[in-house]
C-alpha positions as CSV (number, residue, x, y, z in Angstrom):
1,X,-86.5,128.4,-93.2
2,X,-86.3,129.4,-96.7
3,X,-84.6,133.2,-98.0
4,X,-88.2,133.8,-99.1
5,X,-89.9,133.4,-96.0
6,X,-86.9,135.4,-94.3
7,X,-87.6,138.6,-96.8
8,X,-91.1,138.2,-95.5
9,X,-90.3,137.9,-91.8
10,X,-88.2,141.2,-92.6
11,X,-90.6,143.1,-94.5
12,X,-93.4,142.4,-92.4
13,X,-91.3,143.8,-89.5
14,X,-90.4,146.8,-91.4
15,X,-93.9,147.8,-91.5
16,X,-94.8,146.9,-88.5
17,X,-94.9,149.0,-84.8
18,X,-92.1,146.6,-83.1
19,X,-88.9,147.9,-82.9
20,X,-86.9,144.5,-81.9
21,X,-87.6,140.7,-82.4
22,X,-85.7,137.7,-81.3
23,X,-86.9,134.1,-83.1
24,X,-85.0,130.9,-82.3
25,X,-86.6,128.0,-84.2
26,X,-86.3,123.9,-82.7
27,X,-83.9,123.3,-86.0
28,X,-81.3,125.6,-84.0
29,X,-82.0,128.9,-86.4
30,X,-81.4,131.6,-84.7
31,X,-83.1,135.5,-86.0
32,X,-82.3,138.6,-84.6
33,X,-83.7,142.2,-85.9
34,X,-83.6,145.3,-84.5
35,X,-84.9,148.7,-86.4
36,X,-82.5,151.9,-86.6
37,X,-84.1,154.7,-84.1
38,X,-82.8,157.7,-86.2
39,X,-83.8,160.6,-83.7
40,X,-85.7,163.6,-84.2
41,X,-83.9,167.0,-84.3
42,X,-85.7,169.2,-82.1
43,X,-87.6,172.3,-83.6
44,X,-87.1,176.0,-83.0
45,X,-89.7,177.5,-81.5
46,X,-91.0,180.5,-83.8
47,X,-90.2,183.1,-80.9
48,X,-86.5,182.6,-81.1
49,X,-86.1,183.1,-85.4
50,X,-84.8,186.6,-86.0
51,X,-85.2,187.7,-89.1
52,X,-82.7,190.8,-90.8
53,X,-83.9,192.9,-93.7
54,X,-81.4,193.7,-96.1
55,X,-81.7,197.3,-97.9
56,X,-82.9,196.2,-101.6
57,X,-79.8,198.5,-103.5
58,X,-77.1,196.3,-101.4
59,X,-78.9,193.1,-103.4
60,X,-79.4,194.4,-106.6
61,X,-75.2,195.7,-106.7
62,X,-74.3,192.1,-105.6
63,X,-76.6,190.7,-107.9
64,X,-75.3,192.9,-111.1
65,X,-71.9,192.1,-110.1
66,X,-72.2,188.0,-109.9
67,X,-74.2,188.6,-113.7
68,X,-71.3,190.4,-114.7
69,X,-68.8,187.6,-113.8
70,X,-70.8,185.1,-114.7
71,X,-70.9,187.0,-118.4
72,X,-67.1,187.3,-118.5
73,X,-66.9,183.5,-117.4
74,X,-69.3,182.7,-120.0
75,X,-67.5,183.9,-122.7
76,X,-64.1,181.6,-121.7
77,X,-63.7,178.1,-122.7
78,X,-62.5,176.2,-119.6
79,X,-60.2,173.1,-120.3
80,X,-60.1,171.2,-116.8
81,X,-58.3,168.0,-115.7
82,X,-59.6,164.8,-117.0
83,X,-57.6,163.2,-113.7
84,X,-56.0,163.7,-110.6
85,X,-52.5,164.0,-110.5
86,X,-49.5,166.8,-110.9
87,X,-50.0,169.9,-113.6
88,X,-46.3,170.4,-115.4
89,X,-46.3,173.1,-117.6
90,X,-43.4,172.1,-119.7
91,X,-42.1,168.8,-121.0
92,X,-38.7,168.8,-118.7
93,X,-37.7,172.0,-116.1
94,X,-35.1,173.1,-118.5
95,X,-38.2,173.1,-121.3
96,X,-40.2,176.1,-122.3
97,X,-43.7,175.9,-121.3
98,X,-46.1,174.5,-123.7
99,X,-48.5,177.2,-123.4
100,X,-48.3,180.7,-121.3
101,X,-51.1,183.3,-121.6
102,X,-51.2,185.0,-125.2
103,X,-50.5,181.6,-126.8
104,X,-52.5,180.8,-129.4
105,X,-54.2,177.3,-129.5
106,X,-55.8,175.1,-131.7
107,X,-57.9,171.8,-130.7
108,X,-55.3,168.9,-130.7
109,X,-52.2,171.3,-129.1
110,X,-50.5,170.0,-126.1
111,X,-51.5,172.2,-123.3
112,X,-49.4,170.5,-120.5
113,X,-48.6,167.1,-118.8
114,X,-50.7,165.8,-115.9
115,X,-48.8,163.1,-114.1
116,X,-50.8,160.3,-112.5
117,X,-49.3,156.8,-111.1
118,X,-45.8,157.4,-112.8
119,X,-47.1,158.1,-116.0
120,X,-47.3,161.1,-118.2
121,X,-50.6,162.2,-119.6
122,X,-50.6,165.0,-122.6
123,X,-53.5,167.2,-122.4
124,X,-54.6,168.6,-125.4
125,X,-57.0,171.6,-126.1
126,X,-60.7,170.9,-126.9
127,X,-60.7,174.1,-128.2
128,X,-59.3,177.0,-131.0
129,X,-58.5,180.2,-129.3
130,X,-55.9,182.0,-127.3
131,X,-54.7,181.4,-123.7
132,X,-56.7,184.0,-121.2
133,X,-55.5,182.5,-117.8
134,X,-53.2,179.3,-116.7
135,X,-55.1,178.1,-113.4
136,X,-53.0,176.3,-112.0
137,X,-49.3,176.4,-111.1
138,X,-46.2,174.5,-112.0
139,X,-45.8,170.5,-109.6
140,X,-49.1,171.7,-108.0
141,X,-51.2,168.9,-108.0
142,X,-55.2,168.8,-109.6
143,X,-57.9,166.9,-109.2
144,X,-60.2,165.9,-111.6
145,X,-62.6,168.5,-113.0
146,X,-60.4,171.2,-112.1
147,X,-59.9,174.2,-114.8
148,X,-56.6,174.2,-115.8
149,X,-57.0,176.5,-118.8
150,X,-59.3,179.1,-119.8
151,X,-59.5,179.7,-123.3
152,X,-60.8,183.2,-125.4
């Protein structure tokens, strides 16, 4: 039996109503194929659903108040980790910091060091600006994606 009648033999069991099938040919080939019952999750019946209604003011304060963040976040460059590993701060602990809040950046600056496997990986800013907010704290360690720096 060739792979070409094999893909057939599976296809035309994967469209077809039986669920096992067991083939053993006079060469000695043995097949064996059995499909995946995935079961059904029951459904709730519609007496059981209760449903709460939310005073419309509530929404419209919570919604104001996620615009208004989302505004101020808007408005901040973000500078996140390019890898996982552990944020320093500073070249060595008796360094200053490269950066604190107030400092002001240019695209290219050192920002800190992210250590990953041993090694020690300069992050520079993407952006001009001035430090709003250090994420992340000093030996913690990041993963990637994760803002380390936002930037006004």
């Amino acid at each position: 039996m060739n792979y070409d009648d094999i893909k057939k033999l599976i296809d035309d069991m994967g469209n077809s109503k039986i669920d096992e099938l067991s083939i053993e040919f006079p060469d000695g080939i043995k097949i064996s194929m059995k499909k995946d019952k995935t079961p059904v999750m029951p459904t709730i019946p519609q007496e059981t659903v209760q449903y709460i209604s939310v005073p419309e003011k509530k929404v419209e304060k919570a919604e104001t108040v996620e615009n208004k963040e989302a505004e101020k976040e808007e408005n901040y460059k973000i500078v996140k980790s390019p890898m996982v590993g552990t944020f320093y701060s500073k070249s060595s602990p008796d360094a200053k910091p490269y950066v604190q809040v107030g400092s002001k950046v240019k695209k290219g600056d050192i920002l800190c060091i992210v250590e990953a496997m041993k090694l020690m990986n300069e992050i520079e800013s993407e952006f001009d600006g001035e430090v709003v907010e250090v994420c992340v704290n000093d030996g913690e360690m990041v993963d990637y994606g994760k803002p380390l720096f936002k930037i006004k």
